[in-house]
Each structure stands twice: as structure tokens, then as C-alpha cells.
C-alpha positions, 0 to 999 in steps of 0.5 A: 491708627497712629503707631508710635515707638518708645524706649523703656525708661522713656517719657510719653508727655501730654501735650495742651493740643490736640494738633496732631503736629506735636507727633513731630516732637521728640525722639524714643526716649522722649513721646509727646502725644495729643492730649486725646490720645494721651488720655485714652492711654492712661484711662486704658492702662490704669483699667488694664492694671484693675483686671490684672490686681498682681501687675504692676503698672507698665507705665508710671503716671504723674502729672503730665506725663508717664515713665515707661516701666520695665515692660516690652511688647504692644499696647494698644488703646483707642487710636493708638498703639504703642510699641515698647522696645528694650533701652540700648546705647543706641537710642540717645540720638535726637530726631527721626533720623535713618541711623535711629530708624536703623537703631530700632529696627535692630533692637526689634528684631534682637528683642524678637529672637530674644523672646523667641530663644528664650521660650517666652512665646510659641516657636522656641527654636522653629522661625527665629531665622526666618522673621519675614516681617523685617520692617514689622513692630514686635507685635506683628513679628511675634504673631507671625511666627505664632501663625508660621508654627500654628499652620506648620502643627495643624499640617501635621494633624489637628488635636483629637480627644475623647468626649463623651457623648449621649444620643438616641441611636438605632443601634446599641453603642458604648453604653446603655444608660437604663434609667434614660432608655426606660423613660425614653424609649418605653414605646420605641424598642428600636431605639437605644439611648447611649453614651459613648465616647468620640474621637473629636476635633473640639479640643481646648487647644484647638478652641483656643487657636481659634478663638485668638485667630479670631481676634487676630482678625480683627486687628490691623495687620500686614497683609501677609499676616492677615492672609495666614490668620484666614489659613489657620481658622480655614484649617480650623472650619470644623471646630465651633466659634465659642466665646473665651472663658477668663478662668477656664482650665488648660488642658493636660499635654501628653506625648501626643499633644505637646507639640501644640503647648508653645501654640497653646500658650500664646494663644492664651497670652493674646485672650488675656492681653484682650479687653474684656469688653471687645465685642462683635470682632471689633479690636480697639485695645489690647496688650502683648507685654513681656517683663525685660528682665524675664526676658534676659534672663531665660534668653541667656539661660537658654544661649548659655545651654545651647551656645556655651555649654557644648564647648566645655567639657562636663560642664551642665548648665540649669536654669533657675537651678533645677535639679539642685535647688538648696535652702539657706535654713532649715529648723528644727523639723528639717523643714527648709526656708529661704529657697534659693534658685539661682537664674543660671547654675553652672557646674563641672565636677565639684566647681559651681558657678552662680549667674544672677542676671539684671536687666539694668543699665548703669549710667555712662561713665559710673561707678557699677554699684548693685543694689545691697539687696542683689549683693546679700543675694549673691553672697548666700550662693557662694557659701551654700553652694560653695562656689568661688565665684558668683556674679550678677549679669547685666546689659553692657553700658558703653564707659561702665567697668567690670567690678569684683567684691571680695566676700569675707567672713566674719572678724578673720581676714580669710577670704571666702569666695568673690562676687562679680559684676559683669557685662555682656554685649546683647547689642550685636545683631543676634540674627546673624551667625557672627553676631550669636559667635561673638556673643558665644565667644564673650559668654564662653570666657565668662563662664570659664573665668568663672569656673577657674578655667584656664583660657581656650581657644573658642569652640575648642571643647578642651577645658 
């Protein structure tokens, strides 16, 4: 199995050989593949994007070669599997050199606490310090906090529900079904054929557990990570092997279960990123994919809430605008239209601040402009919720200023708020303390920019 890492944005070319020398060519942004491998991958993906009709491809095929899309995460194909990491400015370096190595290893372990923060798999605030697997791809970085969390919660007691059950018995139980005990049991009056209701193990969180750790165990993985996928399905032995279901509905979570659903759901990612034609155990092809900017933008929404937050006073923060989500028009029945729910709301008092967050990378040494869709975008938030700032959040590109748009309103020259371009650094190493303060640090000077705070000294809580 040939592991190989590319960059968003990056190009993976087929080569006219199948000599596997031409491994050697290229750097991340820049993948030359056996025409074997090559192939396989592109007949994978295109079938992948036929299974899933409202994703769109994760990399765009031309004639010869492929453009890496917006997508994170592992795919895998026969003979290979490819990682996809995030673009910095780190990753422009020709060779397979220490410093690149280094540069990637960085950006995987930022990836990861981004996915992890951010809620986007299981173990939202539980593992994001303690990613053993420091020289692991994301794949087997994720799935080893998804096992760490999964051991942790079984420990604590394995999910039970009530299922109804109908058996013969000698003894009167739950309910005596008539019409089954006058067929039945006309010459056996000893007997009584009931339904009742059990306290069982067989539960749909722990069916689909298992069924991922099933096939967790048939994937290459670390030894490490290998030995804790036997430990769940040992924890697990009671509960029947069944075949995954596409399509099956998820359970409901009550106070007692909750604990299980960040398990739960990554349990139902690795099933869906799975073949459907996988058998007998045997994993060829998969997919673990994350869309970047979903992941920027909850990972800053969850930062700003946790990180930033506590050091303004009265100040609240809600994602995706919950709890005070407003309509641009309204007709004549008072029915809303054009709902609009900004990624970041933050409010103190009656000052509002909207961030729209981007994940794209301007060019070096390039003027900031957004897309007109974005600025119309950012427009409608200032009025309607009557801030006077409001700004669009991308990844900071060396050599690319902060840019401000004065919003004005119709033929009168009277201001009506501003629209802001700004960056934010999420190169540092957020694993460690002084990497996640400096970027609290940069986001609090943000958000008081934003809210016409006057400057405050870091984690002072005085606005």
C-alpha cells in the first residue's frame, strides 16, 4: 500500500509508466502517479461521486491530471491511499526535504485539533491534547481519538434499551398475547406465549460501533491503533455481528445516551465513507473527507466561544446565528424569505458583530478582493442586524493586507457601516498552550476592533 500526501489545491499528474521511480517526482502541491494507480483513483472517485449524487467531486479531472478540491481527510483506492491536507504557507518548497516533512507533520496535527475543536468527529473536547500518533496520517489520528473516546464511554457502561420481545414461557410474563396462546399452547397449559419488554445491549449505537470496528479491522493500521479496535469489539462481544444497513434510521438520544452521539456519528461517517462493494472484511477503498471550509469555520466558531469570549465581558457569541436568526424580506403574509445565518454573531448589549468566515488563500502580494457574491452577503448583515462592522475571516497569507469597504446608502453620501477583510494566523501550532494564546490574542483584538472596544490588555476581562 503506497501512502502518499498531497495539498489542497495540488495537482496529482499521470505518469506514461508504471515505474514505480516517478514516486520520487514532485513535492505536495505537485503528485506524479503510476498510470495503475493514477487510473484506479480516478475510476474510485468518479463511482464515489455516483453513490453520493449531492457531492461534488474531490478532485477535478482533466486530461492527464487532477486539481485537488476543497476536501480533507483520506482517500483510499486499491494500492493506494491518499492523504489531503489544508494549503499553508508553508507548503511551496520543492523536495522531500526535513523542513517539508516537518511542514506537514504540522499542518496534520493543526488539521486534527481543528477537526477535533470544531466538533466535526467524535471526542469534541476529550483527546485534543493527547494525539499519540505524532507521526500518523489524519486518518489514523482521527480514528485513534474515535477509539480513545469509545473505550473511555463503554467503560462507563455499554448503551441499553427496551426491545420487545415474544417467547413460549413457563411462567406468566409482561403480556399474554390471546390469539398466539389459543393456537399454541391449546394442549400445553403450562405454557404461556408473551411479549415482554428486555433490557438489551442490541442497541443501534452499539450495532454501529461495532460494525465500524469491524471494519476499522481490516484496514492498515498502527499497531497501536490496531490493538484498541480489538478492545472495543472485545467490550462489544455480546452484541450481534450485522450487516450495515445504507439508509437505516439513527436512534433518538435522551440524557441517558448522549454521551454516546460524537461515537455514534463517527461510527456512521466511517460506514458511509466505505464501499459498497467491500466484503468478507477485506478493505481496498474508502474515504474519511472533511470540507475545509466547514472546518474553519466551526473551529473558529467553537475557539471564539470557548477562547475569546470569556475575556469580554457580556459579551455572547452564537454560531451560525442561533437564537437570533433574522429574514431579509418578509411578504405580505408575514411569511419570511432569505433567512440569513451569519457563521459567527457577536453581540454586547445592543453592539453586534457578524464574521463570515473563508477558507481561501488570496495570492502573495495581492490585492484582497472577495467575491461580489461574499460582499452582497456581508452587506445585508450589516443593516438587518444593524452592526456597524461586519467582516469576512480568511487563513493569513504572507504579503496580503487587511482590506476596509465603506457601505453606503443609496445617492446620500451617509455612511452606513463597514465591511472588513481580515486574516487570522491558524499556522501556529495550536497544540501547545502559546500557540492556541497567540491566536486567542489575535481573535480578542479582533472582535473588540469589531464591537468598537476600546484596546485591553489580553485576558484582562475589562472591556
Amino acid at each position: 500500500m503506497l501512502r502518499m500526501t498531497v495539498i489542497e489545491r495540488g495537482r496529482i499528474v499521470r505518469s506514461d509508466t508504471d515505474d514505480p521511480a516517478v514516486l520520487n517526482v514532485g513535492r505536495p502541491a505537485y503528485r506524479v502517479l503510476p498510470r495503475r494507480l493514477y487510473d484506479q483513483l480516478v475510476r474510485f472517485e468518479t463511482d464515489h461521486v455516483e453513490r453520493r449524487k449531492h457531492r461534488n467531486h474531490i478532485i477535478d479531472w482533466r486530461r492527464d491530471h487532477g486539481i485537488v478540491g476543497q476536501w480533507v481527510g483520506v482517500l483510499q483506492s486499491p494500492g493506494l491511499q491518499l492523504e489531503i491536507l489544508p494549503k499553508t504557507d508553508n507548503h511551496d518548497k520543492p523536495g522531500d526535504t526535513e523542513e517539508e516533512r516537518k511542514s506537514l507533520g504540522d499542518t496534520r496535527a493543526n488539521l486534527a485539533t481543528m477537526l477535533l475543536r470544531g466538533g466535526l468527529v467524535a471526542v469534541r473536547s476529550r483527546g485534543v491534547a493527547d494525539l499519540s500518533l505524532l507521526n500518523g496520517n489524519i486518518h489514523d489520528r482521527l480514528v485513534d481519538a474515535f477509539l480513545d473516546r469509545a473505550i473511555f464511554e463503554l467503560q462507563r457502561g455499554l448503551d441499553r434499551g427496551y426491545t420487545s420481545e415474544e417467547e413460549n414461557l413457563l411462567a406468566l410474563q409482561g403480556k399474554l398475547l390471546v390469539g398466539q396462546q389459543v393456537t399454541r399452547n391449546a394442549a400445553q397449559r403450562h405454557r404461556f406465549y408473551c411479549r415482554r419488554d428486555i433490557l438489551s445491549e442490541v442497541t443501534p449505537v452499539c450495532l454501529r460501533i461495532k460494525q465500524a470496528c469491524r471494519l476499522l479491522a481490516g484496514r492498515s493500521l498502527p499497531s497501536a491503533v490496531s490493538v484498541k479496535v480489538q478492545d472495543v469489539l472485545a467490550m462489544l462481544d455480546e452484541v450481534p455481528d450485522l450487516p450495515h444497513r445504507p439508509g437505516e434510521s439513527d436512534p433518538i438520544f435522551t440524557r441517558q445516551n448522549e454521551r454516546f452521539s460524537d461515537v455514534y456519528q463517527f461510527s456512521c461517517m466511517i460506514l458511509a465513507g466505505q464501499a459498497a462493494d467491500v466484503k468478507g472484511g477485506q478493505v481496498d477503498t474508502f474515504s474519511l473527507l472533511f470540507d475545509m471550509d466547514q472546518v474553519f469555520e466551526r473551529f473558529i466558531a467553537a475557539f471564539v466561544r470557548s477562547e475569546v469570549i470569556p475575556r469580554i465581558d457580556g459579551a455572547v457569541a452564537r454560531a451560525q446565528g442561533t437564537g437570533d436568526r433574522r429574514d431579509l424580506l418578509r411578504d405580505t403574509k408575514g411569511s419570511g424569505a432569505l433567512h440569513l445565518k451569519p457563521d459567527l454573531l457577536v453581540q454586547i448589549g445592543s453592539q453586534a458583530l457578524v464574521i463570515d468566515t473563508k477558507w481561501k488563500r488570496f495570492e502573495a502580494h495581492k490585492l484582497a478582493r472577495p467575491d461580489n457574491g461574499d460582499l452582497y452577503q456581508l452587506y445585508a448583515y450589516l443593516h438587518r442586524y444593524e452592526c456597524q462592522n461586519a467582516y469576512l475571516l480568511y487563513p493569513k497569507v504572507t504579503g496580503v493586507e487587511p482590506r476596509t469597504f465603506t457601505a453606503l446608502r443609496g445617492h446620500r453620501p451617509e455612511e452606513s457601516g463597514q465591511v472588513g477583510v481580515r486574516f487570522v494566523n491558524v499556522n501556529r501550532n495550536l497544540r501547545n498552550p502559546e500557540g492556541r494564546e497567540g491566536l486567542a490574542d489575535e481573535l480578542t483584538a479582533l472582535v473588540r476592533e469589531g464591537l468598537g472596544l476600546p484596546d485591553s490588555t489580553p485576558g484582562a476581562g475589562v472591556p
